[in-house]
PyMOL Python script that loads the backbone (N, CA, C, O; Angstrom):
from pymol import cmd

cmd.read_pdbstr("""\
ATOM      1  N   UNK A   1      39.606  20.949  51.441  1.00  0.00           N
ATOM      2  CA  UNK A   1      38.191  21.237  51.483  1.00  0.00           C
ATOM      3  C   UNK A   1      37.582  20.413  52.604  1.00  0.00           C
ATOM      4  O   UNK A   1      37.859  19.220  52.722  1.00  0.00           O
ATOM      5  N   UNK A   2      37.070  20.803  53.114  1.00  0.00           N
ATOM      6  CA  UNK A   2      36.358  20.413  54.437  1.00  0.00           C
ATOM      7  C   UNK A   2      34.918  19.431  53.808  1.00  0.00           C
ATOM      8  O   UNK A   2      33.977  19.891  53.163  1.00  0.00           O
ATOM      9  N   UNK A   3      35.099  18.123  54.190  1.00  0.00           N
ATOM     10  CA  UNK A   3      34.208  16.803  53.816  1.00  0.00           C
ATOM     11  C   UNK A   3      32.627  17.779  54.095  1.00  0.00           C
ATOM     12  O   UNK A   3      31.871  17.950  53.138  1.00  0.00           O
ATOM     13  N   UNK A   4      32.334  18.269  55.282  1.00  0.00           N
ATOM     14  CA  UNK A   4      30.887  18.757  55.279  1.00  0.00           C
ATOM     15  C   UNK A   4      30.449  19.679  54.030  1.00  0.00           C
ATOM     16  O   UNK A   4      29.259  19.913  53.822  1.00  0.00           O
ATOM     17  N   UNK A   5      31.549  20.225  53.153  1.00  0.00           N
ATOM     18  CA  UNK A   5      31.296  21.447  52.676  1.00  0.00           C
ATOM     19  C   UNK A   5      30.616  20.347  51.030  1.00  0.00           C
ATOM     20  O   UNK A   5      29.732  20.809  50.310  1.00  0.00           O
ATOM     21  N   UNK A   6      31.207  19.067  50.782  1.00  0.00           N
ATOM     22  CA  UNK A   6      31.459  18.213  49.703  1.00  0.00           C
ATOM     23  C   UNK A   6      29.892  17.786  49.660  1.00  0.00           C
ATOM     24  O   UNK A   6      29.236  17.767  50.702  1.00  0.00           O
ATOM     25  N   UNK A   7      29.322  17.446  48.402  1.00  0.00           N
ATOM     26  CA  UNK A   7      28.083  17.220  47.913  1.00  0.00           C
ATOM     27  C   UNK A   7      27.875  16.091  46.894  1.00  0.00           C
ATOM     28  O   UNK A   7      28.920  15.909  46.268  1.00  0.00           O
ATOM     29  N   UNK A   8      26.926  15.308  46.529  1.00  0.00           N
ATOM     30  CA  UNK A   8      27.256  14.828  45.724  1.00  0.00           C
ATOM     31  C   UNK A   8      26.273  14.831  44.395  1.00  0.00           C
ATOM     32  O   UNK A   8      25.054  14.984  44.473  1.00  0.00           O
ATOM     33  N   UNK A   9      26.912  14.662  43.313  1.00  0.00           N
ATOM     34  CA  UNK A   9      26.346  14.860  42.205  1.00  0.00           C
ATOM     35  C   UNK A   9      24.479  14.954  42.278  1.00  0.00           C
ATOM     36  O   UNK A   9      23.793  13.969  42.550  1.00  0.00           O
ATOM     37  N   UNK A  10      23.926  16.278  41.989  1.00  0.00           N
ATOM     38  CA  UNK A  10      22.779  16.127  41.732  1.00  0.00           C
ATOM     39  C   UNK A  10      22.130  16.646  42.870  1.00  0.00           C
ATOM     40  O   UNK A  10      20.960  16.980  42.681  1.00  0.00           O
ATOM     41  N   UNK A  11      22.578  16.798  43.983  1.00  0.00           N
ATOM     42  CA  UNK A  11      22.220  16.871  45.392  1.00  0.00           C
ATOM     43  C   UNK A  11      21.814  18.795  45.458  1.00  0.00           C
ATOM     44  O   UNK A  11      22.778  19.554  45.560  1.00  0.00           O
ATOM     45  N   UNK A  12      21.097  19.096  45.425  1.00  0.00           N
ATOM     46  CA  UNK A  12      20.763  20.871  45.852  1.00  0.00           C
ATOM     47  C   UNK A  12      21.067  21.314  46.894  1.00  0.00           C
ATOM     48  O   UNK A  12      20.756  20.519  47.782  1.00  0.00           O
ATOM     49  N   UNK A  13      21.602  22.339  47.327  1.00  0.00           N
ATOM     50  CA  UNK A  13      21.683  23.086  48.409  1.00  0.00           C
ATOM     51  C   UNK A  13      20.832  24.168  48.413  1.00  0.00           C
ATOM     52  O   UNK A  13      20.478  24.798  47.416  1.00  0.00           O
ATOM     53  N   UNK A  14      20.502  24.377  49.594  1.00  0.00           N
ATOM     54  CA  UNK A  14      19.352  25.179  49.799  1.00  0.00           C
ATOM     55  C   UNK A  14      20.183  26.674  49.811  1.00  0.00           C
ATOM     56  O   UNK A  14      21.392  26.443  49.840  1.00  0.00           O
ATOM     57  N   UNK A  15      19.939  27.884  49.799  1.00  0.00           N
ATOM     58  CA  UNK A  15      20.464  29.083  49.818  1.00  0.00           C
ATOM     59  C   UNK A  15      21.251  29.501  51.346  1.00  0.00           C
ATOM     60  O   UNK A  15      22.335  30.075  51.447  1.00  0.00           O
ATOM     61  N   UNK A  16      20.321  29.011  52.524  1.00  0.00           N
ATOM     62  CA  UNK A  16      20.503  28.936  53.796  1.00  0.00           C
ATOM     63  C   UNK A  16      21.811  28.468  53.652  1.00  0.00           C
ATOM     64  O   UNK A  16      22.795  29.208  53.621  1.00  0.00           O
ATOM     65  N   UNK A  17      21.852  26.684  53.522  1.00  0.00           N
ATOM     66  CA  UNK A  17      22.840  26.151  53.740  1.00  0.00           C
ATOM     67  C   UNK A  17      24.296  26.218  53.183  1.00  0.00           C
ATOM     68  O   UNK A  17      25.353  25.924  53.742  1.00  0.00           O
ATOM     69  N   UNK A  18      24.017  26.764  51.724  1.00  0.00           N
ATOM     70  CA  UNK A  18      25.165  27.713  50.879  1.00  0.00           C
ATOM     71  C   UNK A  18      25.896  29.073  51.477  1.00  0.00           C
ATOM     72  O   UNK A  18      26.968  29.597  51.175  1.00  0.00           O
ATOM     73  N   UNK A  19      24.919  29.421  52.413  1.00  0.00           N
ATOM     74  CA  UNK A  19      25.604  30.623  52.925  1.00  0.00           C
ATOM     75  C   UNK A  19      25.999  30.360  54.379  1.00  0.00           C
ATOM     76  O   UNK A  19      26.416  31.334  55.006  1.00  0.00           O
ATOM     77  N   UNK A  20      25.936  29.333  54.921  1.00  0.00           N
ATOM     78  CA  UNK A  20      26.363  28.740  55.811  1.00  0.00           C
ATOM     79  C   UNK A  20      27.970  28.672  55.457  1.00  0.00           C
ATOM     80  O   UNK A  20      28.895  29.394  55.829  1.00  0.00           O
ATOM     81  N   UNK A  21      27.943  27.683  54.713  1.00  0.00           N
ATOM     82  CA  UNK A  21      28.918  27.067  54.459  1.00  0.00           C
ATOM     83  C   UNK A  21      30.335  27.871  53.946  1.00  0.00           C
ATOM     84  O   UNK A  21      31.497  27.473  54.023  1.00  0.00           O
ATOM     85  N   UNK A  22      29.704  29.392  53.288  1.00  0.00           N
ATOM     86  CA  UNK A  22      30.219  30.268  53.074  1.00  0.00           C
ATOM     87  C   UNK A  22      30.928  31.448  53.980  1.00  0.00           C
ATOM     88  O   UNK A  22      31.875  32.196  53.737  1.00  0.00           O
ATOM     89  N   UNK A  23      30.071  31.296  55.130  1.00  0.00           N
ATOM     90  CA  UNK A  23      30.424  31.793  56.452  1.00  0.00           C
ATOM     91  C   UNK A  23      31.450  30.875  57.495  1.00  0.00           C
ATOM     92  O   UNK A  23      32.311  31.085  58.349  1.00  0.00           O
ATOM     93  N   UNK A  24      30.915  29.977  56.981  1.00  0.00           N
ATOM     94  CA  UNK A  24      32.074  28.670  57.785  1.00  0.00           C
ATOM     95  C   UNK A  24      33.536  28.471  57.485  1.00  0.00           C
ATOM     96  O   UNK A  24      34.332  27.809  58.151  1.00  0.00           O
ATOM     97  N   UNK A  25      33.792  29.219  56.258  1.00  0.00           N
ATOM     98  CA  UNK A  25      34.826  29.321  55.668  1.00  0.00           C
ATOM     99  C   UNK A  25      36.121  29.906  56.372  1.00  0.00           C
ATOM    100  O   UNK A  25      37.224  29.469  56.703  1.00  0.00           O
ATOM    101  N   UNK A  26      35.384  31.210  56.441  1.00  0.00           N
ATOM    102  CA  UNK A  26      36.444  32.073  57.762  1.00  0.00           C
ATOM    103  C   UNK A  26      36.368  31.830  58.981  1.00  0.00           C
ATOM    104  O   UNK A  26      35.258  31.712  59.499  1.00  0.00           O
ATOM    105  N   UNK A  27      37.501  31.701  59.704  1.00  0.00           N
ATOM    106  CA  UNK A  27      37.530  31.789  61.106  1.00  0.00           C
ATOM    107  C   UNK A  27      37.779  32.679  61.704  1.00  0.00           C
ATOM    108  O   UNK A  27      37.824  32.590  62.931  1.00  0.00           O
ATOM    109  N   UNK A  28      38.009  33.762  61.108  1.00  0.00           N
ATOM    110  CA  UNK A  28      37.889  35.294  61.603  1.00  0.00           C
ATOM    111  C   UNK A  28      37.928  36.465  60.653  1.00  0.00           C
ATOM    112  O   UNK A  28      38.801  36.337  59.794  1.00  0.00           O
ATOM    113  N   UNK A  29      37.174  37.641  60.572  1.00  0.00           N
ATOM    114  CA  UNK A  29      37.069  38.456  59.589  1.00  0.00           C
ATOM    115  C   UNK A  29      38.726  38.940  58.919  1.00  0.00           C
ATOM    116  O   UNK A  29      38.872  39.417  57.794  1.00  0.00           O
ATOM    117  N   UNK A  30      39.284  38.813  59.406  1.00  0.00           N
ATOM    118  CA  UNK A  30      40.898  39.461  58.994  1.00  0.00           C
ATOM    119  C   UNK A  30      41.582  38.202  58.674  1.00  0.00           C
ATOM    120  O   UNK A  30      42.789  38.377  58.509  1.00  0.00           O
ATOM    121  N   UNK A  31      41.191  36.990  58.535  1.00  0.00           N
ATOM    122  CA  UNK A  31      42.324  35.865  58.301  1.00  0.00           C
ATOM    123  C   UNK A  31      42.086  35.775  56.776  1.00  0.00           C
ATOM    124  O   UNK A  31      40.948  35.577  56.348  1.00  0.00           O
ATOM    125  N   UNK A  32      42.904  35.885  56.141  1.00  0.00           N
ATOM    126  CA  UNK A  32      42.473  35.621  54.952  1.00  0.00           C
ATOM    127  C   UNK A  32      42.642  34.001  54.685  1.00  0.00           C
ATOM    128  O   UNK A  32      43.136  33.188  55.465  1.00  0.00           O
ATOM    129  N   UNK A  33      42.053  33.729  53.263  1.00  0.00           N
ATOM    130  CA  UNK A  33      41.327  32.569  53.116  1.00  0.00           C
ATOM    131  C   UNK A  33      42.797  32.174  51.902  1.00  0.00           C
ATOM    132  O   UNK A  33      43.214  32.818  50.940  1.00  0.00           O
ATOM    133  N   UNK A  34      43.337  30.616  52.608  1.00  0.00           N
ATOM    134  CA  UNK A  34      43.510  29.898  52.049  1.00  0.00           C
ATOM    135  C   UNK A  34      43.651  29.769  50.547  1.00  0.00           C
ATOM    136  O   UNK A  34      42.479  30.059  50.308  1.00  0.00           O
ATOM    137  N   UNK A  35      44.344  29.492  48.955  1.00  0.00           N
ATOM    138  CA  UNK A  35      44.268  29.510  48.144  1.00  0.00           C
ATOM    139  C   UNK A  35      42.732  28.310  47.525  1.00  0.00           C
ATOM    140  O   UNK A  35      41.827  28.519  46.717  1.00  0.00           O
ATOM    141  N   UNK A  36      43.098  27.034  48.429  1.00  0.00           N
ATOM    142  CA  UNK A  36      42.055  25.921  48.615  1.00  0.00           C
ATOM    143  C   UNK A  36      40.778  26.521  48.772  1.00  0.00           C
ATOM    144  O   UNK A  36      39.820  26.193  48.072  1.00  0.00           O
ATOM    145  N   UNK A  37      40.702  27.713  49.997  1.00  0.00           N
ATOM    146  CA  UNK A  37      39.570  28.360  50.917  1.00  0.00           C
ATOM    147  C   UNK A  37      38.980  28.886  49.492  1.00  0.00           C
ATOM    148  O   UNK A  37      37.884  28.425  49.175  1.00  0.00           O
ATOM    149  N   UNK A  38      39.588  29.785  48.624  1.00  0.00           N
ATOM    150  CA  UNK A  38      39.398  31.022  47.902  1.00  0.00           C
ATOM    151  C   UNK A  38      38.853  29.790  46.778  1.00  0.00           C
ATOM    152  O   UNK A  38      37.745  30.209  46.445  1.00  0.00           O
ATOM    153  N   UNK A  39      38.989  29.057  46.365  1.00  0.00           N
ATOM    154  CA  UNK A  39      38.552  28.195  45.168  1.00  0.00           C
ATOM    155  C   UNK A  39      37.301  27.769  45.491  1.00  0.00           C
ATOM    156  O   UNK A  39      36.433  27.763  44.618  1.00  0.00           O
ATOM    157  N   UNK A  40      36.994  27.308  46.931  1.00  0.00           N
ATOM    158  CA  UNK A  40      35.714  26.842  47.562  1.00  0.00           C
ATOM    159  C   UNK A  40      34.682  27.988  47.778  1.00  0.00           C
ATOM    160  O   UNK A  40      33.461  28.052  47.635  1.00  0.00           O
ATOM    161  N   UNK A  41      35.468  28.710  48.105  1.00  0.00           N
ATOM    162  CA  UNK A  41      34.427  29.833  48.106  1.00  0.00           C
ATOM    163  C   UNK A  41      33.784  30.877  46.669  1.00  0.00           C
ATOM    164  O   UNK A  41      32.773  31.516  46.378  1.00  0.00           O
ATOM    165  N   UNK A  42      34.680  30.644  46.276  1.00  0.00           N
ATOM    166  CA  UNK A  42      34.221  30.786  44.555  1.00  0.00           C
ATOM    167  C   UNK A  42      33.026  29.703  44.122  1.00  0.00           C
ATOM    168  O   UNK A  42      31.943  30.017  43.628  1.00  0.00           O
ATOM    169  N   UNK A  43      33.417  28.550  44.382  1.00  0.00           N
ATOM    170  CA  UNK A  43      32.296  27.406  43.670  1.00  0.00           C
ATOM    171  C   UNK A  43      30.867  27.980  44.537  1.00  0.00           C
ATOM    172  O   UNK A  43      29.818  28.465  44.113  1.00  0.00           O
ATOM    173  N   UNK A  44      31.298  27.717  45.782  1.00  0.00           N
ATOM    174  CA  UNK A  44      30.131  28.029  46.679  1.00  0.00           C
ATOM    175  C   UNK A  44      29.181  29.213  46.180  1.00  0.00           C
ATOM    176  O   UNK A  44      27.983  29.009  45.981  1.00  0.00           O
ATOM    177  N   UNK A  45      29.773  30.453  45.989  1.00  0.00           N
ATOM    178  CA  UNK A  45      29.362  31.665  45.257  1.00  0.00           C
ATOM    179  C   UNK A  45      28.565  31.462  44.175  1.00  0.00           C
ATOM    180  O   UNK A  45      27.450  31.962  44.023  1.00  0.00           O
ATOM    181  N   UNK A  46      28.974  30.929  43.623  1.00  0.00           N
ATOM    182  CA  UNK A  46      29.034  30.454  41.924  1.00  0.00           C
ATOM    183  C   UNK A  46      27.223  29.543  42.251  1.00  0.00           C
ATOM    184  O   UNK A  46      26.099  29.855  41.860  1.00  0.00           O
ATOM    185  N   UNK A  47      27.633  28.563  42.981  1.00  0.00           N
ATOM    186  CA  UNK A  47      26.260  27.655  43.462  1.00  0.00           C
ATOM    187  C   UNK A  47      25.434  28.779  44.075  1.00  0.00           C
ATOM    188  O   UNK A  47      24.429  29.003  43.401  1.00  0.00           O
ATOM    189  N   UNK A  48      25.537  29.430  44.984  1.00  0.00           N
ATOM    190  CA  UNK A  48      24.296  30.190  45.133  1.00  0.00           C
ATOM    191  C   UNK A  48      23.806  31.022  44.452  1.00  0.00           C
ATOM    192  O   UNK A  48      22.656  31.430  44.615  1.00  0.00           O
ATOM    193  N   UNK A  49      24.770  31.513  43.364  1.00  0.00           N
ATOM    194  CA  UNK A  49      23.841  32.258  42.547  1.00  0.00           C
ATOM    195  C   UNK A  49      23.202  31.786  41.584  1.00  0.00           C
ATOM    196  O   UNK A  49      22.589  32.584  40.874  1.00  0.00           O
ATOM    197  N   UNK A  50      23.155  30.347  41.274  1.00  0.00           N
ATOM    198  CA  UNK A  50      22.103  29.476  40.178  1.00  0.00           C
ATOM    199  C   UNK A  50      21.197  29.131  41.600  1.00  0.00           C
ATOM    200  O   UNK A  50      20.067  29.059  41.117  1.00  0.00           O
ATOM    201  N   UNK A  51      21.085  28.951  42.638  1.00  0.00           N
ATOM    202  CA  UNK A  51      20.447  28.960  43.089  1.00  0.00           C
ATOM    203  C   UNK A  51      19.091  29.861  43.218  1.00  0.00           C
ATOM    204  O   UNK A  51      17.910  29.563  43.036  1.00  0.00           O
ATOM    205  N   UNK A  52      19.731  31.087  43.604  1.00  0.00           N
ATOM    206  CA  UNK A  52      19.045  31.923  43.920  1.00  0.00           C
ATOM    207  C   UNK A  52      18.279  32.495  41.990  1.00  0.00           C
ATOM    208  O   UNK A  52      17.150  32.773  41.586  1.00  0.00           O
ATOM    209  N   UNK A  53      19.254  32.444  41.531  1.00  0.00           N
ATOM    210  CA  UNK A  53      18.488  32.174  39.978  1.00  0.00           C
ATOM    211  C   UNK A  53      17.447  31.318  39.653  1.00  0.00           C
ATOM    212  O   UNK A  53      16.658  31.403  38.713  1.00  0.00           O
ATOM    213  N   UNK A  54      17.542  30.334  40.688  1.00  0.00           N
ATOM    214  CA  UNK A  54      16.398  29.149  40.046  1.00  0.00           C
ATOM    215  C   UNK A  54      16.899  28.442  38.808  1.00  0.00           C
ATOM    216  O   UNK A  54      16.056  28.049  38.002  1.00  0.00           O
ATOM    217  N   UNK A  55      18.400  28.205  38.530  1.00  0.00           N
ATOM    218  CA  UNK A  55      19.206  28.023  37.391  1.00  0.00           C
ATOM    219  C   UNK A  55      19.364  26.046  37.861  1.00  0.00           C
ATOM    220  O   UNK A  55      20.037  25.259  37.196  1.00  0.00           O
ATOM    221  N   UNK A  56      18.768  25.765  38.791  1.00  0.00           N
ATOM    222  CA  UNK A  56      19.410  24.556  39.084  1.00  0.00           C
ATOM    223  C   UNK A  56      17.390  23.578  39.685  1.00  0.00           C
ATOM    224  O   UNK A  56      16.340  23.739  40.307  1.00  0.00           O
ATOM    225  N   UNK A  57      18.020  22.847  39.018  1.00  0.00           N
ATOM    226  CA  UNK A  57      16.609  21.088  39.388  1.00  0.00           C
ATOM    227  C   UNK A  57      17.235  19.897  39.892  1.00  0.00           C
ATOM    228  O   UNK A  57      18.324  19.367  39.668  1.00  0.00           O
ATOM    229  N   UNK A  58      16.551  19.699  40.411  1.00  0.00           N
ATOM    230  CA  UNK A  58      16.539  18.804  41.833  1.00  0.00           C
ATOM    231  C   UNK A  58      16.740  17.188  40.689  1.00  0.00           C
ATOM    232  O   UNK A  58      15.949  17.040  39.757  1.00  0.00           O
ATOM    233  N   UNK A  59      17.821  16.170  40.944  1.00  0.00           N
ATOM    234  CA  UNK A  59      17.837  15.229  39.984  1.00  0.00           C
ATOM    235  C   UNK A  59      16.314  14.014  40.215  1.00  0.00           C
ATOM    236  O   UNK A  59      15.872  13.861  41.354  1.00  0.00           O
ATOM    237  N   UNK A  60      15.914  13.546  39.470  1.00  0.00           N
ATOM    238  CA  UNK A  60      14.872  12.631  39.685  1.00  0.00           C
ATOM    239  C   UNK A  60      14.948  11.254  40.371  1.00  0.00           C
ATOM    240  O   UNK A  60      13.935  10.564  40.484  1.00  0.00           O
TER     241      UNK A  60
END
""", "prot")
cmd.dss("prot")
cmd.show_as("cartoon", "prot")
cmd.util.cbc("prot")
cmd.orient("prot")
């Protein structure tokens, strides 16, 4: 997993930057993704859609 992609507890990602990071994944449309790649990109998925749900608060 690529250190930029890593967050730490409590920390939000914005939708932008989730789909960044999601795009950053591939290095070309036909390479397929890594077993590592495919797990990250699942979480990532997974995070933007509580995102975009509004399923997630910012820690205090």
């Amino acid at each position: 997993m690529s250190p930029d992609l890593v967050t730490s507890p409590g920390v939000v990602r914005s939708a932008a930057d989730l789909n960044a990071a999601i795009r950053a994944l591939w290095s070309h449309p036909a390479v397929p993704l890594s077993r590592e790649q495919r797990a990250e990109y699942e979480r990532l998925c997974a995070e933007l859609r509580r995102v975009e749900r509004g399923d997630v608060t910012t820690a205090a």
